[in-house]
N, C-alpha and C positions, 0 to 999 in steps of 0.2 A: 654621333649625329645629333644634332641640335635644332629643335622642334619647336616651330615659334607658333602661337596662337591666338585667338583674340577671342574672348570669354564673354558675354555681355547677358545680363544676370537681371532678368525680371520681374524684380521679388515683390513689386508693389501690386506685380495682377493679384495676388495672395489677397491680399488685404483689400477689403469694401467698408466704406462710409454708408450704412444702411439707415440712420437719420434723414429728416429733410436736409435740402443744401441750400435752402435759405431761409432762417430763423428771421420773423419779424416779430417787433414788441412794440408796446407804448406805453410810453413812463414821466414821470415828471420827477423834475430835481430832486436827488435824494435819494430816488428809488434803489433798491437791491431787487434783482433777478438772478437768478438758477433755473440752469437748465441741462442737458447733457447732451453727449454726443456719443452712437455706439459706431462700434468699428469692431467686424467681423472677420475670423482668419477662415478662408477658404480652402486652406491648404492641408493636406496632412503632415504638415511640420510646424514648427512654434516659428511665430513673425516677431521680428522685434519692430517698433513703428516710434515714430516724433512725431510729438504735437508742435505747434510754435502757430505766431500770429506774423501775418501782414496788411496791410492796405490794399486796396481795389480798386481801381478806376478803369474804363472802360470808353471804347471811343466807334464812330461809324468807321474808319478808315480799317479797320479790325484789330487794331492795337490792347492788347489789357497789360496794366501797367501794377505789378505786383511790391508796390514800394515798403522803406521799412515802418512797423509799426508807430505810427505818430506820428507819420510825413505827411500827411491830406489835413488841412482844416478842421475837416469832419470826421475825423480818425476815431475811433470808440477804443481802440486798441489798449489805451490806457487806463480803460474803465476795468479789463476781464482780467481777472483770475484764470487758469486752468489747471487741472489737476487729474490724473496724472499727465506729464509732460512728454516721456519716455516710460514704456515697459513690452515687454512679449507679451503675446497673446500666444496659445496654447494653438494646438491642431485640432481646427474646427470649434474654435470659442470665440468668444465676446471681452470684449473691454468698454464698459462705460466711461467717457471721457466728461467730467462734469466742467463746469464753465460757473464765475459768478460775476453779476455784470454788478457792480454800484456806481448808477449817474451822479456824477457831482452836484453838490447843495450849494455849492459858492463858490464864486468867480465868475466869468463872464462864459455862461451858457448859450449857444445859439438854439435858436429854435427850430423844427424840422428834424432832417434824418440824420442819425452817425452810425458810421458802420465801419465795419473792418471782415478780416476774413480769416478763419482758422484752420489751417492748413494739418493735412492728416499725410504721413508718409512713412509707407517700408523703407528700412535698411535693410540693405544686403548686405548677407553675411562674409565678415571678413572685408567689407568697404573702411574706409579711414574713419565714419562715423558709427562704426558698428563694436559692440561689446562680445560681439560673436565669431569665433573663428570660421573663415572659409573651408571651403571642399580644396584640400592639399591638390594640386596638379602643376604642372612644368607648365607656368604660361608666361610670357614676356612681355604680354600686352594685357590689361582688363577691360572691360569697360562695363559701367553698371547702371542701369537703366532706372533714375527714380522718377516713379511716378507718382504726383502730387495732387490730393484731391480737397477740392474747398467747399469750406460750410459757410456760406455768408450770415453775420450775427449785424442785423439793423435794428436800430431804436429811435422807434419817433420821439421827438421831448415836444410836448405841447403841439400836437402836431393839428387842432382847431384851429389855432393861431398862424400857422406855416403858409408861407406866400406858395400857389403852385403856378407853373408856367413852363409850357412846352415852345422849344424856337423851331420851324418847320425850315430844311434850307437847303441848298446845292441840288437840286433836280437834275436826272440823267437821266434821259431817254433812250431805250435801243430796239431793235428790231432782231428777230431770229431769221434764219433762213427759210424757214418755215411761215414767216408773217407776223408770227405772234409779236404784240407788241407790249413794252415794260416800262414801267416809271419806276426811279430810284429817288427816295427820299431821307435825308437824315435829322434824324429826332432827336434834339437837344435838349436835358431837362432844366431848363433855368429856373428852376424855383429853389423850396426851400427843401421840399419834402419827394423823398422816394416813392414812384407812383408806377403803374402796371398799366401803360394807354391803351386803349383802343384806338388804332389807327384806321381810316376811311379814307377811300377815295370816289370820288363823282368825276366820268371826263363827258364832256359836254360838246356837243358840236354848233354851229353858228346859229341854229337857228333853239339851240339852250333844249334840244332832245339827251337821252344821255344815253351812251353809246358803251361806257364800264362802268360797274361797278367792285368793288371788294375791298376788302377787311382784314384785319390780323388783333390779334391780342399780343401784346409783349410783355415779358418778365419784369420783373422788378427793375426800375432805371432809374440812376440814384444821381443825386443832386450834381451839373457837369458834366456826366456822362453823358453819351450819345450812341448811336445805335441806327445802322441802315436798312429802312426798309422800302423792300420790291416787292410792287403791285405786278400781278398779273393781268394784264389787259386785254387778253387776248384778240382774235382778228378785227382790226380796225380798218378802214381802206385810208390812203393816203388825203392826207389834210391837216387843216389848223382845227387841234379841240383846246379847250379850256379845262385846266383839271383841278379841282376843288379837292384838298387835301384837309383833313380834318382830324385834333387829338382830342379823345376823351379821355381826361383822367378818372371819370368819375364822382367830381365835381359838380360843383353849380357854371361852372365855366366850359368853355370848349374853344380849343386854341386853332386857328387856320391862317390857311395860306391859299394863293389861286397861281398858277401857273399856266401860261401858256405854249402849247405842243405843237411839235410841227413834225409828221411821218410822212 
């Protein structure tokens, strides 16, 4: 009798990125950085893991686009060093992944943010990219499950200098069944430099009373990318308000937009 299976092999729950997962720096041409990354085996058996780098970019539609190193304009990726690249990690140990960043002294430097992303992953054992023999069994099928976790590595160059500018755009309105009402808004960063907005909303009704308010802070949003965000608005009764959208980056500046509503 002939015993067909399908095998799919977890091995990256094992393994944790217990660093920050977003390294910021500020540097000027020239600069050399070091820094590290640790990566923990949870497991009681020895993890084998890769390091490797990619590109990041990110969008409101919920798209992240994981390109190769040195695809993005503002790619850093060619700046770092890593070391080690590949090894095991023991059962229930640590591996320090060290990282050396040196910004170019010459050629044509943009100013504002570069970044890239260094990606941390299990091998499973006995996969095409593993140096480790599998668990022997009759199976006809595999399938192996990597999971891939990213340390984002940003570097302001001269970032006093850095244009900042957030674009506010495509407004979506909807209602729950329950009443509750929603604004969708998408935050574009068109500047130069990677910024953490506070985003604000005011909606106003005809005679300029204000009927919501609320707030959010976002992660780090990097030069191009974009990122949607929804207000809660809760019970409004039907009508035309006006809603005053507002980004701080934390600036001398504050970027807005006004929209009008109709529930």
């Amino acid at each position: 009798m002939l015993v067909s299976a399908i095998v799919v092999t977890p091995a990256a729950a094992q393994v944790q990125v217990t660093s920050p997962s977003v390294i910021e720096q500020s540097a000027r041409p020239g600069a050399r950085l070091e820094g590290s990354i640790d990566v923990r085996n949870l497991s009681a058996t020895p993890q084998e893991v890769r390091v490797y780098q990619t590109d990041y970019q990110f969008f409101a539609d919920g798209r992240s686009d994981f390109a190769a190193p040195g695809t993005l304009a503002r790619s850093s990726a060619g700046w770092i060093t890593l070391s080690p690249t590949r090894f095991t990690i023991a059962a229930g140990g640590m591996t320090r992944v060290g990282y050396v960043m040196v910004v170019p002294s010459t050629g044509v430097l943009a100013t504002g943010t570069h970044w890239s992303v260094i990606m941390v992953e299990a091998v499973a054992p006995g996969s095409r990219e593993s140096a480790r023999p599998g668990t022997q069994a009759r199976v006809r099928l595999g399938v192996n499950v990597a999971v891939r976790q990213a340390v984002e590595i940003a570097v302001n160059i001269d970032e006093a200098d850095a244009h900042t500018a957030i674009s506010l755009s495509n407004p979506s309105i909807s209602t729950s069944a329950t009443g509750q009402r929603q604004l969708s808004v998408d935050a574009t960063n068109a500047g130069e430099l990677a910024v953490r907005p506070i985003l604000r909303i005011d909606v106003l009704d005809d005679d300029g009373r204000r009927v919501a308010h609320a707030e959010q802070q976002r992660g780090l949003l990097f030069p191009s990318s974009s990122v949607r965000q929804r207000f809660d608005l809760g019970m409004i009764p039907h009508g035309t308000y006006h809603a005053v959208v507002v980004a701080d980056t934390g600036g001398d500046e504050l970027f807005g937009a006004k929209f009008t509503l109709q529930f």
